[in-house]
C-alpha positions as CSV (number, residue, x, y, z in Angstrom):
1,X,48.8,-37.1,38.4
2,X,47.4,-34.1,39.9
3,X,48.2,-31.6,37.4
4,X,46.5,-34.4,35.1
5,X,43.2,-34.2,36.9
6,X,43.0,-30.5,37.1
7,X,43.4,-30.2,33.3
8,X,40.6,-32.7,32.9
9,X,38.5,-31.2,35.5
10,X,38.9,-27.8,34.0
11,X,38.1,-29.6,30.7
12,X,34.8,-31.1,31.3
13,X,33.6,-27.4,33.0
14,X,34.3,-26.1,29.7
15,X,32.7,-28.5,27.6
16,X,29.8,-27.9,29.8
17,X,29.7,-24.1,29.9
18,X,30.0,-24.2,26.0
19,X,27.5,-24.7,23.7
20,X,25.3,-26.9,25.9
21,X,23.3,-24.5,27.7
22,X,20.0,-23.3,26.1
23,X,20.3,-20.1,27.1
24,X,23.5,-19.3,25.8
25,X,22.1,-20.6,21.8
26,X,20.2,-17.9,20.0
27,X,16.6,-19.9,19.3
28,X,16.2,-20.3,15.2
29,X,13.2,-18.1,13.9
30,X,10.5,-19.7,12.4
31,X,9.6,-18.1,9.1
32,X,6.8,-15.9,8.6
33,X,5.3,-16.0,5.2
34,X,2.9,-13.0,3.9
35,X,1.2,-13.5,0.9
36,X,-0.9,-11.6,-1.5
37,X,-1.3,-7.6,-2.6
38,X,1.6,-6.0,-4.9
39,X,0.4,-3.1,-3.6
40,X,1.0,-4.0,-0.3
41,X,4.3,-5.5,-1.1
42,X,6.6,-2.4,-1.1
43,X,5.2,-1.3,2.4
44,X,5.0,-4.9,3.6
45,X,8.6,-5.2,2.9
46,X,9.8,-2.1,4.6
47,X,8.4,-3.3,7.6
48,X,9.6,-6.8,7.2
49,X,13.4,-5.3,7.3
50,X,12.8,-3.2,10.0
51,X,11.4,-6.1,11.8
52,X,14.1,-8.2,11.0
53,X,16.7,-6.2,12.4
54,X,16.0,-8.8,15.5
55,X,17.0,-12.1,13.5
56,X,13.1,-13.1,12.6
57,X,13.0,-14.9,9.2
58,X,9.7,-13.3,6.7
59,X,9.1,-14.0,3.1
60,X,7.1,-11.6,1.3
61,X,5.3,-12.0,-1.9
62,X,3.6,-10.3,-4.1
63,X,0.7,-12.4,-6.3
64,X,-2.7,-10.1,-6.2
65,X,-4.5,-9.7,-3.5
66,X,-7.8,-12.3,-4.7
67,X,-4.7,-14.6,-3.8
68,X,-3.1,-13.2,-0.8
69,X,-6.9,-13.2,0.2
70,X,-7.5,-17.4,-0.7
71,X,-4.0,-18.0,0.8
72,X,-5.1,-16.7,4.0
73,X,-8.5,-18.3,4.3
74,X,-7.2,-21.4,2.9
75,X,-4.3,-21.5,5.7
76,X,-1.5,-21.6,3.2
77,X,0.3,-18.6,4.6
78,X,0.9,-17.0,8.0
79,X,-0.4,-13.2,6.8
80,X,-2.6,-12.9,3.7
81,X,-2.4,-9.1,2.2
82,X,-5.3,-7.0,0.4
83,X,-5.2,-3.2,-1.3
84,X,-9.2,-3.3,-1.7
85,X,-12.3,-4.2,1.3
86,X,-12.7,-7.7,1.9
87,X,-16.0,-9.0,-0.1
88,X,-19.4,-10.3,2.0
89,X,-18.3,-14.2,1.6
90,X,-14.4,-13.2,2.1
91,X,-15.3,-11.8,5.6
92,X,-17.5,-14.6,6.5
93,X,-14.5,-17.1,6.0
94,X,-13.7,-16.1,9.8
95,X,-10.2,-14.4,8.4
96,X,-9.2,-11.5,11.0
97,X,-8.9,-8.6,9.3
98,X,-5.9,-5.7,10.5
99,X,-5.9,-1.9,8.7
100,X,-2.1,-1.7,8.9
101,X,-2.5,1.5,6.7
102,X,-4.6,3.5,3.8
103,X,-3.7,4.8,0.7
104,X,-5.4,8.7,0.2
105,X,-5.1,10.1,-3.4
106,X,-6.1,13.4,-4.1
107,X,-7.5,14.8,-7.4
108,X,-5.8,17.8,-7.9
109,X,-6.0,21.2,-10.3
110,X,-4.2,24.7,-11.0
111,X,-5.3,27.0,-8.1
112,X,-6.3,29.2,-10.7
113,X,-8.9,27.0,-11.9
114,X,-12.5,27.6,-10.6
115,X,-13.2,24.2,-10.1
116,X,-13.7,23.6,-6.2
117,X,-15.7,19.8,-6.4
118,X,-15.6,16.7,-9.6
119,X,-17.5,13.6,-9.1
120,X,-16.1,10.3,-9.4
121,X,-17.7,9.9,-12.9
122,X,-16.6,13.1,-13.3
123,X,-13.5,12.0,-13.0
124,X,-13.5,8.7,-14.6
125,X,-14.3,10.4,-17.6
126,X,-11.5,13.1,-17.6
127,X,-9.1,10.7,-17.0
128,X,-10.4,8.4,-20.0
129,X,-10.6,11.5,-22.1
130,X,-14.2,11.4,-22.3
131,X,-14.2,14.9,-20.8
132,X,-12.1,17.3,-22.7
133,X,-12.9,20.6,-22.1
134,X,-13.7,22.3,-18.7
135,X,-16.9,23.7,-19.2
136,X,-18.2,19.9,-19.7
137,X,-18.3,20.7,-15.7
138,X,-18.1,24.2,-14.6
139,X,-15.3,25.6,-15.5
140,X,-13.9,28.0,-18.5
141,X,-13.7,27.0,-21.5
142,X,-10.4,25.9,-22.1
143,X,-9.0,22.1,-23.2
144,X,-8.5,20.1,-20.0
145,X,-4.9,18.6,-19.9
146,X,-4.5,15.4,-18.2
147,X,-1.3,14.6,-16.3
148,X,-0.5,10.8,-15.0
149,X,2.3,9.3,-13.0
150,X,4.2,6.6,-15.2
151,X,3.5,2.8,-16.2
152,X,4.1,1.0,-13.2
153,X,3.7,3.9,-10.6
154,X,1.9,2.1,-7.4
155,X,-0.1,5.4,-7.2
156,X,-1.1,5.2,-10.6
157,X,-2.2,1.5,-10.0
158,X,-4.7,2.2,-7.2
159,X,-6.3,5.4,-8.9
160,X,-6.7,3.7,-12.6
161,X,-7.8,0.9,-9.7
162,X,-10.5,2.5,-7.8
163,X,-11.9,5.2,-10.4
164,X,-12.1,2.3,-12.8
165,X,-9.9,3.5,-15.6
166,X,-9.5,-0.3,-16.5
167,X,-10.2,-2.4,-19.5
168,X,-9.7,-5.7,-20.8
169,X,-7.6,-6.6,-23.7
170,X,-7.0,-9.8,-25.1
171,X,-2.9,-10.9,-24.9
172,X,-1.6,-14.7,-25.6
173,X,-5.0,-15.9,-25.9
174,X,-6.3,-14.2,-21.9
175,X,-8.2,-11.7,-21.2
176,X,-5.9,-8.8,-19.3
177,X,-6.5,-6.0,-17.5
178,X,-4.7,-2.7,-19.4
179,X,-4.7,1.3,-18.8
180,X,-7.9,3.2,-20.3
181,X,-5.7,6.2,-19.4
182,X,-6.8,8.9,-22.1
183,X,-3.8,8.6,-24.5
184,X,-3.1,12.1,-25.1
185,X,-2.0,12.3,-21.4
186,X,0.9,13.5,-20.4
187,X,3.0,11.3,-18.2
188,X,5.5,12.9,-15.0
189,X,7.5,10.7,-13.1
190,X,7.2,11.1,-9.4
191,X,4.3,12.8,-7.4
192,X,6.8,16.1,-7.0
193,X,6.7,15.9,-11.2
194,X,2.8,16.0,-11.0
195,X,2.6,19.2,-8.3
196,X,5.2,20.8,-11.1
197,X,3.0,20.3,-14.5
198,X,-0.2,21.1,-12.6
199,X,1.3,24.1,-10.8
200,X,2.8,25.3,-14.6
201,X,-0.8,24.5,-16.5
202,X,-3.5,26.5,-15.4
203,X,-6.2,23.6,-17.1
204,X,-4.5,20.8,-16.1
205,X,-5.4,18.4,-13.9
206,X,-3.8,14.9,-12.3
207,X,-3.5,13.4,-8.9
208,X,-1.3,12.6,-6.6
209,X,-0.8,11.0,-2.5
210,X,-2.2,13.4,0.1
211,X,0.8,14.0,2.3
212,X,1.9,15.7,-0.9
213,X,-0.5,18.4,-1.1
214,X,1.1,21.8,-0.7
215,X,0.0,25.7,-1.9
216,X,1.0,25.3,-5.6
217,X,-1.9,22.9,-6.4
218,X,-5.3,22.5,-5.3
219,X,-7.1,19.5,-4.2
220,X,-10.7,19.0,-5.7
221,X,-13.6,17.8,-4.0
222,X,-14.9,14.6,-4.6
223,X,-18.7,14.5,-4.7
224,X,-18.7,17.1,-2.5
225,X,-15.7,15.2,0.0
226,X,-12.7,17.6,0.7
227,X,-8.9,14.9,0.4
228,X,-7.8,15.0,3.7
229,X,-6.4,12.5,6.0
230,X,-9.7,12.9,8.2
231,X,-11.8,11.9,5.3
232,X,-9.6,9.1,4.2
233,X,-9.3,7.3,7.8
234,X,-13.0,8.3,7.5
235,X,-13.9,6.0,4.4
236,X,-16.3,9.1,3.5
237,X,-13.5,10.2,0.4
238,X,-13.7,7.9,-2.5
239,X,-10.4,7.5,-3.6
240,X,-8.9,5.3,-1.2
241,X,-8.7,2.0,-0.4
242,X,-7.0,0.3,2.9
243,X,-3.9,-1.9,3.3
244,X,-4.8,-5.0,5.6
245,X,-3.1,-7.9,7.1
246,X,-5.2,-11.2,7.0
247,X,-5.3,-14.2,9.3
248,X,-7.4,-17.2,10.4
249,X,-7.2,-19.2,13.6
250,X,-4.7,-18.9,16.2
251,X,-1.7,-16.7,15.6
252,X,2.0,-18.4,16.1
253,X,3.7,-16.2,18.4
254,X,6.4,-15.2,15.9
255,X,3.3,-13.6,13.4
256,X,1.7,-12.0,16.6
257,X,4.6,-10.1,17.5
258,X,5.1,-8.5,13.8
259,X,1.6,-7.4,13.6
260,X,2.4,-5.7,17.1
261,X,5.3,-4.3,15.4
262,X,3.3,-2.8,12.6
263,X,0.9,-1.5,14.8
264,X,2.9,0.2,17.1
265,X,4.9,3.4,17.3
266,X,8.1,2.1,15.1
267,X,5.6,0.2,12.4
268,X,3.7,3.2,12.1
269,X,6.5,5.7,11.9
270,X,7.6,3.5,8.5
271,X,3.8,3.4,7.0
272,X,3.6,7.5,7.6
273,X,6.3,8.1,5.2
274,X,4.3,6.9,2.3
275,X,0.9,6.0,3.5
276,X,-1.9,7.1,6.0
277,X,-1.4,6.1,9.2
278,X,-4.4,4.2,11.2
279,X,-4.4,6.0,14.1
């Protein structure tokens, strides 16, 4: 009977050590949900798996950022994403707005070429192939050749983006938004592709991300506004745009700490491999 009663005994403390205690069950995630830029997809994406390394649950997708925008004022989401400034009524919705990066894109040339400074419509107009010939603005008179990353290059998006080489076509019975893209342009894949055709073609010109920038090409002015990283955190250099996190109300816990993450040291380390830190 003893023996008995010790095996119970011994029974019920095991029962009780296992599986009961709180502290010994890993707590479930609750799922974060971000919503909105492709843009800011990639990036958002990269940090999400870092993040997640620590079990929490987050479910990124990519729809535009007018709707990454809505979803966040609306309340449908936890994080809302944008790739472009937040418009006067946007910002009076009460969302909280959070620069997690910016995107810098410099204008670049030969270093032979004498051309030191473009303006935007300058450039708008080369890159529609408006402009053909250098000395349309300064320079020799030679043909200008006009190099662009490929269809569906995220760099390529935000220039065609932000210098407004965009027009509307008509497809299944919508208006679209299509590449005005000069069509003789010559297309490299890769921002090392574009630093090799500009450095090899003393009147060509294309552009590429600023932590790219080395000797063999030469970064152009715009309006008078050297591409640097100082300029771009700056908003004084046109062609760039910021990469924000959006929210409204009170913040669950679980989307607090991520935007820590991004913020701090590790989330930062991630955005400066592509992007433009914030600090």
């Amino acid at each position: 009977m003893k023996k008995i009663f010790i095996l119970l005994t011994v029974a019920t403390l095991l029962l009780t050590a296992c599986g009961t205690n709180p502290q010994t069950t890993p707590a479930k995630s609750e799922k974060i949900s971000v919503v909105g830029s492709t843009s800011v997809q990639p990036l958002a994406q990269e940090l999400a798996d870092e993040y997640s390394k620590n079990g929490a649950v987050i479910d990124i997708q990519g729809v535009g950022s007018s709707a990454g925008i809505k979803a966040a004022i609306d309340g449908t989401c936890d994080i809302g994403t944008s790739s472009r400034e937040l418009k006067a009524d946007e910002k009076a919705s009460g969302v909280k707005e959070y620069i997690i990066a910016y995107d810098g894109i410099a204008v670049v040339v030969n270093p032979k070429n004498i051309i030191t400074n473009l303006t935007a419509d300058q450039v708008t107009k080369i890159f529609k192939g408006e402009i053909k010939n250098w000395n349309e603005v300064g320079g020799v008179d030679k043909e200008i050749i006009v190099v662009s990353r490929e269809a569906g290059s995220g760099t390529r998006g935000a220039f065609e983006e932000i210098m407004k080489l965009e027009k509307e076509i008509e497809k299944d019975g919508k208006k679209v938004k299509a590449s005005a893209l000069y069509e003789k342009a010559q297309v490299a894949e890769g921002n090392g592709a574009i630093k090799q055709n500009i450095a090899s073609k003393e009147n060509a010109i294309g552009y590429l991300s600023i932590g790219f920038i080395d000797n063999t090409v030469k970064a152009s002015k715009i309006d008078g506004i050297d591409a640097t990283e100082a300029n771009v955190k700056a908003k004084t250099y046109k062609v760039m745009r910021p990469f924000l996190m959006l929210t409204k109300g009170e913040e669950k816990p679980e989307v607090k700490a991520f935007l820590e993450f991004i913020m701090g040291e590790t989330g930062q380390k991630i955005v400066s491999e592509k992007y433009i830190t914030i600090k």
